[in-house]
Biopython code that builds the backbone (N, CA, C, O; Angstrom):
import numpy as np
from Bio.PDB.StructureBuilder import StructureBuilder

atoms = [
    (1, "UNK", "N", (49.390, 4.544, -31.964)),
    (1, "UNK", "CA", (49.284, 4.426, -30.525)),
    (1, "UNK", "C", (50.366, 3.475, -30.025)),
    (1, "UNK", "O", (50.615, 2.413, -30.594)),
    (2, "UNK", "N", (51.141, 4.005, -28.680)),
    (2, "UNK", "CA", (52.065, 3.181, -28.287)),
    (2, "UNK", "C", (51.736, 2.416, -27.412)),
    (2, "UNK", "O", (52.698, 2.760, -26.724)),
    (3, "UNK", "N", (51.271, 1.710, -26.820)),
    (3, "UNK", "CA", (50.778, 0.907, -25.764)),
    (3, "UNK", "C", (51.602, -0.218, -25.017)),
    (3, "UNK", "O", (51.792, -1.320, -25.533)),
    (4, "UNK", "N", (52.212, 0.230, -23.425)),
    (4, "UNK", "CA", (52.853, -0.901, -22.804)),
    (4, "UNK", "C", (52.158, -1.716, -21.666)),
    (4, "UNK", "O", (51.869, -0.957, -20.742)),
    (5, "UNK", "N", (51.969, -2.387, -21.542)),
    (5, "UNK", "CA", (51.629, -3.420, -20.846)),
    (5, "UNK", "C", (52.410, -3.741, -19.511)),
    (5, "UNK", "O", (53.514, -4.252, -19.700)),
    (6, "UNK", "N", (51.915, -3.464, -17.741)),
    (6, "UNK", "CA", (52.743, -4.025, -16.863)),
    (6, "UNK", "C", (52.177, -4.834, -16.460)),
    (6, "UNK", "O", (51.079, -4.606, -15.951)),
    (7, "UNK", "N", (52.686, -6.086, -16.524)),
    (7, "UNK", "CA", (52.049, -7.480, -16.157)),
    (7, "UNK", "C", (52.927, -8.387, -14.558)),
    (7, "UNK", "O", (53.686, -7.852, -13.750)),
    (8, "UNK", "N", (52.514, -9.644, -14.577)),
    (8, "UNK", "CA", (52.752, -10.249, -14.176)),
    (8, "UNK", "C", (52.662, -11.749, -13.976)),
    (8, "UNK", "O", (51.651, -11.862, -13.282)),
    (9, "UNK", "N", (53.072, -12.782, -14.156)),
    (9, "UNK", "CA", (52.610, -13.828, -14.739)),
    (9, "UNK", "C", (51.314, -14.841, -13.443)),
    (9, "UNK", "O", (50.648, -15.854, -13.657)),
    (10, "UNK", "N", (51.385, -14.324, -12.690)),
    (10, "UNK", "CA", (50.986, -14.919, -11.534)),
    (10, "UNK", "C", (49.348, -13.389, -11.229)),
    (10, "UNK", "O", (48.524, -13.319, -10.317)),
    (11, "UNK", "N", (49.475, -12.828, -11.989)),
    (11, "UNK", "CA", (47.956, -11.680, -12.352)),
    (11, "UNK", "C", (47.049, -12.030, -13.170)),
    (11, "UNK", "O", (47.146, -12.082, -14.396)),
    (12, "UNK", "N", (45.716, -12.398, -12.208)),
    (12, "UNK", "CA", (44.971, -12.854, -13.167)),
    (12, "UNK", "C", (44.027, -11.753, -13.864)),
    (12, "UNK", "O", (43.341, -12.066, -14.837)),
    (13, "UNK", "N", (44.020, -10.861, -13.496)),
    (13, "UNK", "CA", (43.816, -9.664, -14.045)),
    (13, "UNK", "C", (44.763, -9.010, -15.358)),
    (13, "UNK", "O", (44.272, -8.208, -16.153)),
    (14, "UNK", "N", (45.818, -9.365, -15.421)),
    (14, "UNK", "CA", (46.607, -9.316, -15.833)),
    (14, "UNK", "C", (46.617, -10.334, -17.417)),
    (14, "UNK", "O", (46.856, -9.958, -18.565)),
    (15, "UNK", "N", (46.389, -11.211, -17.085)),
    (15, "UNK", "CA", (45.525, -11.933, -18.326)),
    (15, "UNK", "C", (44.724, -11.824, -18.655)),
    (15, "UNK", "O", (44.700, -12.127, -19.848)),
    (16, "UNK", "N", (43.517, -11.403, -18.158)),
    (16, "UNK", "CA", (42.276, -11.288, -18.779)),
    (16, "UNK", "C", (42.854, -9.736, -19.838)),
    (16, "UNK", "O", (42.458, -9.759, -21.003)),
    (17, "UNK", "N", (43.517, -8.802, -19.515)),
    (17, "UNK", "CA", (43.667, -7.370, -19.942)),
    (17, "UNK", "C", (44.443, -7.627, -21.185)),
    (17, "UNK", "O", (44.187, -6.953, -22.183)),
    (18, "UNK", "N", (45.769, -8.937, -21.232)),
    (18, "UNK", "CA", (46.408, -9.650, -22.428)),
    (18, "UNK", "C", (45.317, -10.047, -23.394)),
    (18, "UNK", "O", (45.251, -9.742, -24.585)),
    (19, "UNK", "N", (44.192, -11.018, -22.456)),
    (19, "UNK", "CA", (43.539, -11.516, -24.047)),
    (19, "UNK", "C", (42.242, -10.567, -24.003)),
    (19, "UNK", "O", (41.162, -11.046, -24.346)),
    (20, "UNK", "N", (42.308, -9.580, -23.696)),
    (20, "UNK", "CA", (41.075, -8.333, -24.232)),
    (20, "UNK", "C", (41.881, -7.596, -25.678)),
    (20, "UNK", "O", (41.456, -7.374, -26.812)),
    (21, "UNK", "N", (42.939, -7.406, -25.162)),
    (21, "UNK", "CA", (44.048, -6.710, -26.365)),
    (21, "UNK", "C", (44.296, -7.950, -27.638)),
    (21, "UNK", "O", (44.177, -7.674, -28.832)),
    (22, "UNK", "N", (44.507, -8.764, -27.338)),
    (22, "UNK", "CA", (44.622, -10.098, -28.238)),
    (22, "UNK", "C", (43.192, -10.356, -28.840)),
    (22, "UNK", "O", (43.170, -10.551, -30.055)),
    (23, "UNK", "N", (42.029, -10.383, -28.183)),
    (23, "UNK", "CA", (40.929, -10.597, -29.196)),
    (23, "UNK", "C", (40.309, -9.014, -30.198)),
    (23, "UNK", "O", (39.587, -9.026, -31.195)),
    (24, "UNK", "N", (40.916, -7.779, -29.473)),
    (24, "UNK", "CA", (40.609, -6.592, -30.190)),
    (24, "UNK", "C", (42.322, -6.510, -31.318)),
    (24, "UNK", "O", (42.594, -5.448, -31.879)),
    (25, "UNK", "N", (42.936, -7.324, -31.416)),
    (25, "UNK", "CA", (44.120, -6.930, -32.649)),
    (25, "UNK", "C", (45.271, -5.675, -31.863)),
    (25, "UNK", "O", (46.232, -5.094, -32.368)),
    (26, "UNK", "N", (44.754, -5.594, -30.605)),
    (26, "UNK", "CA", (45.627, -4.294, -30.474)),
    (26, "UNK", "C", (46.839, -4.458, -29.802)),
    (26, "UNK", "O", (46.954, -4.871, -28.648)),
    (27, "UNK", "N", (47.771, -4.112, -30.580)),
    (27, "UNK", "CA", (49.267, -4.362, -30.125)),
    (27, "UNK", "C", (50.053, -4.141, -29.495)),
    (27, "UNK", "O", (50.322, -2.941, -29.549)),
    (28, "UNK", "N", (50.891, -4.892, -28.585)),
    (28, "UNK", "CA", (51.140, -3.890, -27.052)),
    (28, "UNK", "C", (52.470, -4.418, -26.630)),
    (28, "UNK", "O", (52.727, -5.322, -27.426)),
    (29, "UNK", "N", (53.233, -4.325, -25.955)),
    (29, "UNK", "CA", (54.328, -4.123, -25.496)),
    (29, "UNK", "C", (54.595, -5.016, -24.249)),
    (29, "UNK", "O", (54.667, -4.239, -23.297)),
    (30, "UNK", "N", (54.781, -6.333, -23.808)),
    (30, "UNK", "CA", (54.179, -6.578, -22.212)),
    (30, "UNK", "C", (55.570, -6.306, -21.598)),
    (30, "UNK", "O", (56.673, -6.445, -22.126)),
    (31, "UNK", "N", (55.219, -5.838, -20.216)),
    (31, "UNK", "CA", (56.339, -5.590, -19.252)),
    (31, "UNK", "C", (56.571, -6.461, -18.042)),
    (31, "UNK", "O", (56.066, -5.971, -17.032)),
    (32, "UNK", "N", (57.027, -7.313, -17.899)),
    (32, "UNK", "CA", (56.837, -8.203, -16.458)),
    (32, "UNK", "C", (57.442, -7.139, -15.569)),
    (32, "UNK", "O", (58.502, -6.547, -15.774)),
    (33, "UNK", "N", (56.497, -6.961, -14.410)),
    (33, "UNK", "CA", (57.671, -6.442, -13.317)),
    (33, "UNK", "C", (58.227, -7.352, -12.401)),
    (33, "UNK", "O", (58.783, -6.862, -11.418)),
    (34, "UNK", "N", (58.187, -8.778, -12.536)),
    (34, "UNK", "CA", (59.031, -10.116, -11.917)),
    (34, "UNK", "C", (60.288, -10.242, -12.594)),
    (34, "UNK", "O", (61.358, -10.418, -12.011)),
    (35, "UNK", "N", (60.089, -10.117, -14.266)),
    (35, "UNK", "CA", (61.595, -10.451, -14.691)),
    (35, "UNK", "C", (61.771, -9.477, -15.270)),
    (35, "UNK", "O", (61.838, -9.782, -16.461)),
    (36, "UNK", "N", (61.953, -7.932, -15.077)),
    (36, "UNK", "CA", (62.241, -6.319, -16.160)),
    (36, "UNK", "C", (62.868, -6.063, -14.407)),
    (36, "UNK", "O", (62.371, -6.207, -13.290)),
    (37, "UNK", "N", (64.331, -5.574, -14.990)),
    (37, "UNK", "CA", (65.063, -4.607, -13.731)),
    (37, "UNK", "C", (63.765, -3.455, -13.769)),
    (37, "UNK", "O", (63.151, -3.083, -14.769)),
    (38, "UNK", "N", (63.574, -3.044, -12.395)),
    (38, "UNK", "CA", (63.077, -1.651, -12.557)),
    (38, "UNK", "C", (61.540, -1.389, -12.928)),
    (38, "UNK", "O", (61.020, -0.276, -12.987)),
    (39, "UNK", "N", (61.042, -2.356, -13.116)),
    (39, "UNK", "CA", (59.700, -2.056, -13.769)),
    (39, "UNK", "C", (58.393, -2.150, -12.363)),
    (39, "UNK", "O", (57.504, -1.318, -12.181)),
    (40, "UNK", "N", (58.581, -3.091, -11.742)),
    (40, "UNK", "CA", (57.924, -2.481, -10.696)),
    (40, "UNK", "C", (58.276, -1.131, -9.577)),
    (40, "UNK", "O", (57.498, -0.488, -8.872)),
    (41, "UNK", "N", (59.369, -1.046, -9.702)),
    (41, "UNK", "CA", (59.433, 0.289, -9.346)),
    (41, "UNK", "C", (59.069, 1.498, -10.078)),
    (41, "UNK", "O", (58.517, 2.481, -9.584)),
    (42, "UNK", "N", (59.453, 1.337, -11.404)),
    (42, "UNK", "CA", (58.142, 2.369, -12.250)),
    (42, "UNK", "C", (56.928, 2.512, -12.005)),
    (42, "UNK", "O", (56.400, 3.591, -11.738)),
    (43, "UNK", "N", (56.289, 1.290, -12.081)),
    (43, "UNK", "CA", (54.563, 1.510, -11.429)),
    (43, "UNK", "C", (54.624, 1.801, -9.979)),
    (43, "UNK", "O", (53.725, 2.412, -9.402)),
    (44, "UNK", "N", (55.591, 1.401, -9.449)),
    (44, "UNK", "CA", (55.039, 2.440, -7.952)),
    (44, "UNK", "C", (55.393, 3.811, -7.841)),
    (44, "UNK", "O", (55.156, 4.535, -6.874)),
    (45, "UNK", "N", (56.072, 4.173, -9.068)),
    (45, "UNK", "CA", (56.814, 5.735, -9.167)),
    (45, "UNK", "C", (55.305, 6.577, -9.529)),
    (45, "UNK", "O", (54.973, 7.686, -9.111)),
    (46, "UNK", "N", (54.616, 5.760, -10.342)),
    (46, "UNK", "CA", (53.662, 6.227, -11.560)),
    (46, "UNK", "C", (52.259, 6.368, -11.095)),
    (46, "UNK", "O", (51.612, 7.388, -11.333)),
    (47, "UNK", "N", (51.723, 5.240, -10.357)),
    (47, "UNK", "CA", (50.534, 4.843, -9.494)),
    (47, "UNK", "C", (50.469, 5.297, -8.097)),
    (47, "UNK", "O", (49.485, 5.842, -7.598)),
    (48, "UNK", "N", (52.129, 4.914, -7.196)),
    (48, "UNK", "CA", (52.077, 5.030, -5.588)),
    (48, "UNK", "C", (51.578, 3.763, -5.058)),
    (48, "UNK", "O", (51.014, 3.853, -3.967)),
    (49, "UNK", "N", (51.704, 1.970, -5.873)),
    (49, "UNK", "CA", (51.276, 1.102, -5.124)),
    (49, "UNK", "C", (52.014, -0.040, -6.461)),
    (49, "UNK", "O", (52.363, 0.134, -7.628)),
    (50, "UNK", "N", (51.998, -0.847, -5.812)),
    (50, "UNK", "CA", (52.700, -1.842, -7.161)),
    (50, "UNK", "C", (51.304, -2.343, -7.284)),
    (50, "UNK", "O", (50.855, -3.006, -6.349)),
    (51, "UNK", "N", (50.796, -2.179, -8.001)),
    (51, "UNK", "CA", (49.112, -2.158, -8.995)),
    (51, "UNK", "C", (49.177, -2.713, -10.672)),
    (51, "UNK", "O", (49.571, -1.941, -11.546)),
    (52, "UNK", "N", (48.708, -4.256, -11.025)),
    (52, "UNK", "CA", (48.986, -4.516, -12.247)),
    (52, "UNK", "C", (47.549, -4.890, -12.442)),
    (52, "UNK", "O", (46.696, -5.132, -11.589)),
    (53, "UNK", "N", (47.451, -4.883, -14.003)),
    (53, "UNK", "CA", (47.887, -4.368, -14.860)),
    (53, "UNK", "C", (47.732, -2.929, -14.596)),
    (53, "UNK", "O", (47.139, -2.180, -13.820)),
    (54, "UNK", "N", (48.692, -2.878, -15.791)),
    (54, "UNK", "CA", (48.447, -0.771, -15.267)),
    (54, "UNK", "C", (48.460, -0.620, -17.253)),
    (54, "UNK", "O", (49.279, -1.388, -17.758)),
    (55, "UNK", "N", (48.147, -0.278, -17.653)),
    (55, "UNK", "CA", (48.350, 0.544, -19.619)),
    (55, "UNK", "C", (48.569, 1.614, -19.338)),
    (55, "UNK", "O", (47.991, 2.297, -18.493)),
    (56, "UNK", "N", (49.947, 2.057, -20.416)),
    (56, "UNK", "CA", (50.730, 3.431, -20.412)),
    (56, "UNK", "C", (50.629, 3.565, -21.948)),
    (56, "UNK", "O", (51.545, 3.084, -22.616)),
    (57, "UNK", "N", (49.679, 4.127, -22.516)),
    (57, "UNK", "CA", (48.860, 4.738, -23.745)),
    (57, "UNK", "C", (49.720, 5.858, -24.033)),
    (57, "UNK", "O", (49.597, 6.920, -23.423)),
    (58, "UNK", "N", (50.739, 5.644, -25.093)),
    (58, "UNK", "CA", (51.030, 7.102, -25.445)),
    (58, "UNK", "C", (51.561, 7.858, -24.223)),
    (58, "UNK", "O", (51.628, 9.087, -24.260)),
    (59, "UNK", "N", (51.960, 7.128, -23.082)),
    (59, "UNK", "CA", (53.038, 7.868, -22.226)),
    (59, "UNK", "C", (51.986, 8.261, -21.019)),
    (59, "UNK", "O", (52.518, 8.839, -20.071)),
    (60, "UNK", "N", (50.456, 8.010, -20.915)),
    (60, "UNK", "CA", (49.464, 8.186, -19.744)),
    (60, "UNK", "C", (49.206, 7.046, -19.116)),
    (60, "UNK", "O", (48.585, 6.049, -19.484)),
    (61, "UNK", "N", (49.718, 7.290, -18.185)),
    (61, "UNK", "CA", (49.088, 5.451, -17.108)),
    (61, "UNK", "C", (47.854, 5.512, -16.868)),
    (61, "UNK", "O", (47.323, 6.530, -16.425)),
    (62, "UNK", "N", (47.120, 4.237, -17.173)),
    (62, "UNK", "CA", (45.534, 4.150, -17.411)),
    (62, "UNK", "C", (45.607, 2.662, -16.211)),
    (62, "UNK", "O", (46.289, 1.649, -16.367)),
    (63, "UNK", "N", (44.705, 2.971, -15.094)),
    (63, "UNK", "CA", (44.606, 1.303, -14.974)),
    (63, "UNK", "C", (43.278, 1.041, -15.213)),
    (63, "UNK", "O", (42.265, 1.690, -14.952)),
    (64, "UNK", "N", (43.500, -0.321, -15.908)),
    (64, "UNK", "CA", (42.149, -0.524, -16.879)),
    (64, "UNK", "C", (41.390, -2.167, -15.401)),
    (64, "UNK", "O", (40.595, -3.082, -15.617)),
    (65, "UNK", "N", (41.921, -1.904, -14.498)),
    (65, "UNK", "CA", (40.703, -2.660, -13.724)),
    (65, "UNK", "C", (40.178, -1.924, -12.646)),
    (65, "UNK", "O", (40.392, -0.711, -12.661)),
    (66, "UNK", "N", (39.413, -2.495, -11.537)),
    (66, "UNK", "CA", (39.202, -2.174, -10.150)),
    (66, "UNK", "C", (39.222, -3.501, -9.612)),
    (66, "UNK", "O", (38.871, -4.600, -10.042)),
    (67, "UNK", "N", (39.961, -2.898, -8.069)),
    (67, "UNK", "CA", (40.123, -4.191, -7.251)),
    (67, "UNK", "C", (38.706, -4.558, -6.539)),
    (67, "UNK", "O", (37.994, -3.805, -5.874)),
    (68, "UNK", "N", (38.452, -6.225, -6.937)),
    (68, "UNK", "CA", (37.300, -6.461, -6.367)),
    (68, "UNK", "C", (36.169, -6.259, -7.644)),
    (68, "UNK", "O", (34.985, -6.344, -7.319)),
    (69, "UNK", "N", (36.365, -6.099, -8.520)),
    (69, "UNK", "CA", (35.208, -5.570, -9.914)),
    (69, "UNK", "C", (36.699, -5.911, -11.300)),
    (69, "UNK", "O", (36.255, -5.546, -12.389)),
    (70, "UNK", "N", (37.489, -6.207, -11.381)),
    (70, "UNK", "CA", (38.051, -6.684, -12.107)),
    (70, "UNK", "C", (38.479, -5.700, -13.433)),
    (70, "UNK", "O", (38.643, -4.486, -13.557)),
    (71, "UNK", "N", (38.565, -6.782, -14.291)),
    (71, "UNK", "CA", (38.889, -5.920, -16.047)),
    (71, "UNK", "C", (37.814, -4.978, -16.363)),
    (71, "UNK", "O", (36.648, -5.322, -16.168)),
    (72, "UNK", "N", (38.116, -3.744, -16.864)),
    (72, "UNK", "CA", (36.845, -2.901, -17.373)),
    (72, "UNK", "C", (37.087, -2.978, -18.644)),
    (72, "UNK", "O", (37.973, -2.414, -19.286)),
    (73, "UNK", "N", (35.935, -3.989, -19.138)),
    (73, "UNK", "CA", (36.283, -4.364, -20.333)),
    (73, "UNK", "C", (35.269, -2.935, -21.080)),
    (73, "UNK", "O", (35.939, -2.351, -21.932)),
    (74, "UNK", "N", (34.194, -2.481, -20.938)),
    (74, "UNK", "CA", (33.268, -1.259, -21.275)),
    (74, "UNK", "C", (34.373, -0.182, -21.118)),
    (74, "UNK", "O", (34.635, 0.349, -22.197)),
    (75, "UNK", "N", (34.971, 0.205, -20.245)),
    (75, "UNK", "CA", (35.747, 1.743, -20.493)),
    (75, "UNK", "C", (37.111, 1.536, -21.257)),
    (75, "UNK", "O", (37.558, 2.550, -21.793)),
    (76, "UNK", "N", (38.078, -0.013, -21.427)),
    (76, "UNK", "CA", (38.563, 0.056, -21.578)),
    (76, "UNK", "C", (38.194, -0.288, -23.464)),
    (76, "UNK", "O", (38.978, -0.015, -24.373)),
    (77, "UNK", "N", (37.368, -0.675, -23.568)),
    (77, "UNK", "CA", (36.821, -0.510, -25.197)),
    (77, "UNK", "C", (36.371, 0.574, -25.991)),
    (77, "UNK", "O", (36.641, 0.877, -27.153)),
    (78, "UNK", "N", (35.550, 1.160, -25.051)),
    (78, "UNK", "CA", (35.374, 2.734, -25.253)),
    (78, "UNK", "C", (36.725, 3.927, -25.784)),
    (78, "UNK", "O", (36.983, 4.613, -26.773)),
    (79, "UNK", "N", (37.305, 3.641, -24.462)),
    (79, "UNK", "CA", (38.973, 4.364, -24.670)),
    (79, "UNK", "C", (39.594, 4.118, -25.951)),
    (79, "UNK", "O", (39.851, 5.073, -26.684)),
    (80, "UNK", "N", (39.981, 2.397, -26.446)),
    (80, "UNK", "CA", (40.620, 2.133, -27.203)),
    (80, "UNK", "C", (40.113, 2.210, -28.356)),
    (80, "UNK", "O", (40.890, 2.192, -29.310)),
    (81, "UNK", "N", (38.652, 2.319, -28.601)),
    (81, "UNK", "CA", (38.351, 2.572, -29.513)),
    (81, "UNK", "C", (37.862, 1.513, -30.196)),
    (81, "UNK", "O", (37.694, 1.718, -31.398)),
    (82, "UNK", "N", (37.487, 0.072, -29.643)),
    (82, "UNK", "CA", (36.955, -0.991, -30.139)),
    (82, "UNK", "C", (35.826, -1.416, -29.890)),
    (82, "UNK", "O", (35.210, -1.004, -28.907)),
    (83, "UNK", "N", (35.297, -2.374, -30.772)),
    (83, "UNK", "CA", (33.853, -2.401, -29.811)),
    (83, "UNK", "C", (33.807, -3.730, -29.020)),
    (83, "UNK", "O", (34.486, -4.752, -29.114)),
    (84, "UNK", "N", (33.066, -3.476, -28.434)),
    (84, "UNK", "CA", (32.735, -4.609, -26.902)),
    (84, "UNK", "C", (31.689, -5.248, -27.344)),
    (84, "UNK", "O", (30.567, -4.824, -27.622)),
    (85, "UNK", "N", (32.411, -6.957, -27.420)),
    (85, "UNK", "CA", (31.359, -7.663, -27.242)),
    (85, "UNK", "C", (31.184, -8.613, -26.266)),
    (85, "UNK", "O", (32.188, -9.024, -25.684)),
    (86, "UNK", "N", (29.902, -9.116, -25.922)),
    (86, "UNK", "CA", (29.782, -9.786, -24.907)),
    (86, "UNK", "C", (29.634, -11.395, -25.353)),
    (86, "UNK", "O", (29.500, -12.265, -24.492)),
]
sb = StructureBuilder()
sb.init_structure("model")
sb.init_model(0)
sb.init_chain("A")
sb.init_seg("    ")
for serial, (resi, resn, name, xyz) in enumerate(atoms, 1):
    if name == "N":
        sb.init_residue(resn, " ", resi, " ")
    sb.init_atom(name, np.array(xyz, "f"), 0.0, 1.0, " ", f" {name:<3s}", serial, name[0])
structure = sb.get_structure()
C-alpha cells in the first residue's frame, strides 16, 4: 500500500491523522501543502476545497475526518485494516 499524507503544520486534524498512522506502524509519505510547490493545489484539483488531511491510498483520495466531528479514527481503522483501540 502506497499511502500519502496532505498535511499541514498548523492542522490539528492533521496531527491527530499523523499519530493514528504512527501508533498503527503504518507508513506514509507526509505532504505539506505550506512548504511542497503545488500540493495544495492538488487537493483542490482532487477534493474542490483546500481540505487537510486528505489520504491518497494507492492513488484514491480518502478524507479520513469530518469538519466539526474530527479524525475517524473507526472508518479509518476499518479501511486500513487495523484495529481500533480506545
Amino acid at each position: 500500500m502506497t499511502l500519502l499524507v496532505y498535511t499541514a503544520g498548523w492542522c490539528r486534524d492533521c496531527r491527530e491523522a499523523k499519530r493514528f498512522l504512527e501508533k498503527h506502524n503504518l507508513p506514509y509519505t507526509e505532504i505539506d501543502i505550506e512548504n511542497t510547490a503545488g500540493a495544495a493545489e492538488e487537493v483542490i484539483a482532487h477534493v474542490g476545497k483546500r481540505a487537510i488531511p486528505q489520504f491518497v491510498i494507492d492513488g484514491k483520495w480518502i478524507q479520513p475526518y469530518k469538519p466539526g466531528i474530527g479524525f475517524l479514527h473507526e472508518e479509518m481503522a476499518e479501511l486500513l485494516g487495523v484495529a481500533q483501540s480506545f
